[in-house]
Structure formats: structure tokens, C-alpha cells
N, CA, C and O of each residue as an XYZ file, in Angstrom:
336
protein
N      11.337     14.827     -3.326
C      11.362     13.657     -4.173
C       9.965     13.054     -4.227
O       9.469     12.711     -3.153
N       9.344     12.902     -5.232
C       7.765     12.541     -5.325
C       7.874     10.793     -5.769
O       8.614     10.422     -6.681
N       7.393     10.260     -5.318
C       7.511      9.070     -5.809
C       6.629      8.480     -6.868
O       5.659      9.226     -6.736
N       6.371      7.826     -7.626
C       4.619      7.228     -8.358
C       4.535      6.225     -7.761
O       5.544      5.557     -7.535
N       3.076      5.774     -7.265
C       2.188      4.539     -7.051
C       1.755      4.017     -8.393
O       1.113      4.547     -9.300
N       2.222      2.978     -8.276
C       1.429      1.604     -9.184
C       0.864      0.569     -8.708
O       1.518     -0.199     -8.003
N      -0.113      0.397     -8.918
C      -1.206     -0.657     -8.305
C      -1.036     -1.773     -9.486
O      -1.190     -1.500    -10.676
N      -0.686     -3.110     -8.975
C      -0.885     -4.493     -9.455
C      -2.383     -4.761    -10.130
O      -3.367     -4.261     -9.586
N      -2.499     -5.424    -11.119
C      -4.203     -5.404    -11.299
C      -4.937     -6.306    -10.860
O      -5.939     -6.755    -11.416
N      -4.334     -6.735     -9.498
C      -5.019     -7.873     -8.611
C      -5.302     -6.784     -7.444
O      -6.443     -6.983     -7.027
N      -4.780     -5.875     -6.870
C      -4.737     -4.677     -6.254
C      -5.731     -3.911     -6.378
O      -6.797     -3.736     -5.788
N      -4.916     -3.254     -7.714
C      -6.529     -2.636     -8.309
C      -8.258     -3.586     -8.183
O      -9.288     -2.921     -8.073
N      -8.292     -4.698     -8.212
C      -9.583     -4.956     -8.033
C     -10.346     -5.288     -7.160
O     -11.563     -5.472     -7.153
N      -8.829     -5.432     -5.676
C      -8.924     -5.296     -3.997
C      -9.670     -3.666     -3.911
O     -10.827     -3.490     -3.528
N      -9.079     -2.968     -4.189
C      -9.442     -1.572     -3.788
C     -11.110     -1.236     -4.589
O     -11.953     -0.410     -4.240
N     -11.140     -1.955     -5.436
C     -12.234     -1.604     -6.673
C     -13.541     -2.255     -5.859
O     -14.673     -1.790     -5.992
N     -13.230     -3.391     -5.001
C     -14.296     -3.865     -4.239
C     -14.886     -3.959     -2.526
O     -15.583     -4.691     -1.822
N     -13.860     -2.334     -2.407
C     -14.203     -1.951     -0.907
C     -15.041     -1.283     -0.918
O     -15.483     -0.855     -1.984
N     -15.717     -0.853      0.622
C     -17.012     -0.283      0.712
C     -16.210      1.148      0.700
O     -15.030      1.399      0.944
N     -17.416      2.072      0.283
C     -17.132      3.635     -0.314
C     -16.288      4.338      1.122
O     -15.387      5.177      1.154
N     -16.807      3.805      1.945
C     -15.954      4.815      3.047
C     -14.624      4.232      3.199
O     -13.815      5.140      3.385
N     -13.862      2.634      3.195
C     -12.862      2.363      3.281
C     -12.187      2.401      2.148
O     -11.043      1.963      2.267
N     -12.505      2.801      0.987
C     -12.356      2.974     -0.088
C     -11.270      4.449     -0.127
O     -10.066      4.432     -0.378
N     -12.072      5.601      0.185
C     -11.951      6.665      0.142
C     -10.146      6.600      1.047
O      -9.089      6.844      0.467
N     -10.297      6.169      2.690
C      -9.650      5.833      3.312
C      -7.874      5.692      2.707
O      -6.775      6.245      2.673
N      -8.704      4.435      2.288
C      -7.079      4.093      1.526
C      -6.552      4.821      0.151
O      -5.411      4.689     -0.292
N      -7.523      5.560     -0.402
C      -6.969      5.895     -1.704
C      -6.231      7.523     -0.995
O      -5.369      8.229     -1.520
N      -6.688      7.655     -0.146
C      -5.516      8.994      1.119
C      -4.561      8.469      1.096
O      -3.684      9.136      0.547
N      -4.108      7.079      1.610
C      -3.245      6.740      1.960
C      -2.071      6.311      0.982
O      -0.891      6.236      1.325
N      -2.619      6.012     -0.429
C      -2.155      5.423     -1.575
C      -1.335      7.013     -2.550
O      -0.490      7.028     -3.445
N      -2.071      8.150     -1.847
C      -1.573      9.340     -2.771
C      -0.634      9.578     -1.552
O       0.434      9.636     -2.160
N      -0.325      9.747     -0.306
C       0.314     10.111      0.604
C       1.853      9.329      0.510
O       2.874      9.891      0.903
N       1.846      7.840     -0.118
C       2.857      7.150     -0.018
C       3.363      8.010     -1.473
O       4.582      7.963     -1.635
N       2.620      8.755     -2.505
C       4.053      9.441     -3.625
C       4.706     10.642     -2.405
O       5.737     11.066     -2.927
N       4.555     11.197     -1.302
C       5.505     11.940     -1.149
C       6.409     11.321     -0.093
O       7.527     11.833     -0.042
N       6.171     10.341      0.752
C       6.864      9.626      1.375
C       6.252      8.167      1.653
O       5.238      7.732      2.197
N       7.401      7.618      0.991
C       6.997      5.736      0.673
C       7.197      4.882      2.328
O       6.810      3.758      2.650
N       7.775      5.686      2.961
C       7.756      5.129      4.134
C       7.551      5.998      5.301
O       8.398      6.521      6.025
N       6.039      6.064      5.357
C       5.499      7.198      6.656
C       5.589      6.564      8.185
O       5.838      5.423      8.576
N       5.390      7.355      8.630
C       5.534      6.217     10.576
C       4.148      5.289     10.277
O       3.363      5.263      9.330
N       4.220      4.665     11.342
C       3.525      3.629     11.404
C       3.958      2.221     10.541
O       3.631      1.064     10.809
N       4.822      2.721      9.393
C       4.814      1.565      7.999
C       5.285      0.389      8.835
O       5.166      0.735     10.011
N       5.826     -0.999      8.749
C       6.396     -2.078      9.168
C       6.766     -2.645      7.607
O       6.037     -2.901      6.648
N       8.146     -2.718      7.785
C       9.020     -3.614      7.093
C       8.900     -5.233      7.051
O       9.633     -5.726      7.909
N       8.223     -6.150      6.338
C       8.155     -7.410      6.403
C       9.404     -8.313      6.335
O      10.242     -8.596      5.479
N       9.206     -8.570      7.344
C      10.733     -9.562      7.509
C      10.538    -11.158      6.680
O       9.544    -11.867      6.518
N      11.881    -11.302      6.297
C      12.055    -12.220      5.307
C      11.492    -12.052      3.841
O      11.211    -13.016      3.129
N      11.308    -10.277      3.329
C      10.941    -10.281      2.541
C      11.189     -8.998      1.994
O      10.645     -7.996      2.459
N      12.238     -8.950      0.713
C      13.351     -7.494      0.258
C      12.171     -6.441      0.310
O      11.122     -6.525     -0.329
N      12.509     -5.500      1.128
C      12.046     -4.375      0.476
C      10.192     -4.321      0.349
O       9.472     -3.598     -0.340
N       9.861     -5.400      1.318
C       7.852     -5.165      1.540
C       7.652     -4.516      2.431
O       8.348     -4.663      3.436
N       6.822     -3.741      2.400
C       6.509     -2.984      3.674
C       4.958     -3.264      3.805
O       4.337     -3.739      2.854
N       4.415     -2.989      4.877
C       2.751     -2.837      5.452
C       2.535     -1.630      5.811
O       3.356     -0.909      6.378
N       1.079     -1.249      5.409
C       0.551      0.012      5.845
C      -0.388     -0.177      6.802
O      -0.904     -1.247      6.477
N      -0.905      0.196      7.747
C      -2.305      0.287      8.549
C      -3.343      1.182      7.580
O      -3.351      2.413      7.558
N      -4.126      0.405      6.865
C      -5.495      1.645      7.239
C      -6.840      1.117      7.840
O      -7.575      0.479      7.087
N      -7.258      1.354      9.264
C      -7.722      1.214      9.378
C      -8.102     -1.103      9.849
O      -7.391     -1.803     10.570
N      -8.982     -1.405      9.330
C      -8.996     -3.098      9.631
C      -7.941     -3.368      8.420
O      -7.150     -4.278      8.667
N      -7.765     -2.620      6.921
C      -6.944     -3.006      6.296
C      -5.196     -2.947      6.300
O      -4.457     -2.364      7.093
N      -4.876     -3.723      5.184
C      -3.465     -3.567      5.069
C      -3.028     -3.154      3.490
O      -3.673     -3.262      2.447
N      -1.578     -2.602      3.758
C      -1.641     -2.048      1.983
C      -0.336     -2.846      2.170
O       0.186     -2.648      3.268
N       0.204     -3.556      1.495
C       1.044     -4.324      1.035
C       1.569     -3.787     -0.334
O       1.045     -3.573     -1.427
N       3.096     -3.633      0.299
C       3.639     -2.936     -0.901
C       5.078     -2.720     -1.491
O       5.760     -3.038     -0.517
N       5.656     -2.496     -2.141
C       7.650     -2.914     -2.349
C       8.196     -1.338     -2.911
O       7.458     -0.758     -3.707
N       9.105     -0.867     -2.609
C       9.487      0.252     -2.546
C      10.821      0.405     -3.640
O      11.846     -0.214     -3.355
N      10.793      1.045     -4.599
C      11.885      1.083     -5.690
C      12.895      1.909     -5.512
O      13.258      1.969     -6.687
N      13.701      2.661     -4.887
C      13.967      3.091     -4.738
C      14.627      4.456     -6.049
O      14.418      5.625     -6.372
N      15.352      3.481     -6.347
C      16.371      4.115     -7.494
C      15.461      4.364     -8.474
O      15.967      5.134     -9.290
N      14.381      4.070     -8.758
C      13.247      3.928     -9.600
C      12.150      5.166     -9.127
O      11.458      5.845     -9.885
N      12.213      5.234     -7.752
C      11.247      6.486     -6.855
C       9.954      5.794     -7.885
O       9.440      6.438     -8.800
N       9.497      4.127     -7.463
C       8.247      3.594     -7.796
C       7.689      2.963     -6.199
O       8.451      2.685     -5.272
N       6.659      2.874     -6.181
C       5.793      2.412     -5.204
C       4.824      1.202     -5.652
O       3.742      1.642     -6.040
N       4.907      0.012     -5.696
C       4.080     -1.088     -6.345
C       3.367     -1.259     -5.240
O       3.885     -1.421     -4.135
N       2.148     -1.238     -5.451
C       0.993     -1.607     -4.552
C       1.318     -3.510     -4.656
O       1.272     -3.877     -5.830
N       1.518     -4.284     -3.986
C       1.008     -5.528     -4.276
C      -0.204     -5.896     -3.843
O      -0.821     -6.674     -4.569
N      -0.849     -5.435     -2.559
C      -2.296     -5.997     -1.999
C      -3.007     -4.796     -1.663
O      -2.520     -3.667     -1.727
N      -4.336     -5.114     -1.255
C      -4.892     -4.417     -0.394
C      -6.118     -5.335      0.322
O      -7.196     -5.629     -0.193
N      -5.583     -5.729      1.785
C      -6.544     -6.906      2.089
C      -6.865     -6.339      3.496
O      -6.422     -5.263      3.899
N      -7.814     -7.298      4.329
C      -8.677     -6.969      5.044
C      -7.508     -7.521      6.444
O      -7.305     -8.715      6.227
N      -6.939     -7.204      7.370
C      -5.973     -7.895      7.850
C      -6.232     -9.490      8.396
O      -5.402     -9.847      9.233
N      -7.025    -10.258      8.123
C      -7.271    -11.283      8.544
C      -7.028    -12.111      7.273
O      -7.471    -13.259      7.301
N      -6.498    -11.773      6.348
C      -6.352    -12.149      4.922
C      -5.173    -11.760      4.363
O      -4.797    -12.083      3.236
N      -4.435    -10.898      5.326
C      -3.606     -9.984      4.585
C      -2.056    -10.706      4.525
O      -1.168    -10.553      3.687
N      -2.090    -11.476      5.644
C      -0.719    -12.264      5.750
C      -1.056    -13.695      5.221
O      -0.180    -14.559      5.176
């Protein structure tokens, strides 16, 4: 089951203004979530349907999982001191 990523265009301009190596980083991590939307490590945000968190690295990928849809909405991509 392959899923698609869609990036928010507030997202898109998080990722558009990281440095080239954390950049690279997360856009691994952003093609890895179409074959499984919920890899180990993920954390489920409590008090909140269906958000999950990614680790990469100092960042976080903030994101909602469609199921029936097999969509992946990026909502963030922040630095974790920003991210909550």
C-alpha cells in the first residue's frame, strides 16, 4: 500500500528554508512515510485525531495520517524547540 505525501504550503516553506544537509535529511524521511505512514520511532500526539511526530534529527515532522484516503499531510516541519 503506497501512500502520497502532501506538504501544507506553510510546510513547504519550513523545508524550503533548511540548511542543505538537514534538508536532504528530511526529504528521506518525507519519501519513506509513502511506504509506511507510521515507522518506529513515530509518536502519536495526544489530544489530537490522528497527528503524529517524526524525529529527524533536532527536527520534527508534524503530520495527520488519512487513512481511507492512503494521504499523508505534512502539517510542519520545525526545529523541536518550536515544534510544540
Amino acid at each position: 500500500m503506497k501512500y502520497t505525501v502532501r506538504l501544507k504550503r506553510s510546510a513547504e516553506k519550513e523545508l524550503e528554508d533548511l540548511p542543505d544537509h538537514v534538508h536532504d535529511r528530511i526529504v528521506k524521511r518525507l519519501l519513506a512515510l509513502e511506504q509506511d505512514p507510521r515507522p518506529r520511532g513515530v509518536k502519536k500526539l495526544k489530544g489530537r485525531a490522528e497527528e503524529y511526530r517524526l524525529r529527524a534529527g533536532d527536527y520534527r515532522i508534524l503530520y495527520v495520517v488519512d487513512d481511507a484516503a492512503q494521504v499523508v499531510e505534512i502539517i510542519a516541519i520545525r526545529h523541536r524547540r518550536e515544534a510544540y
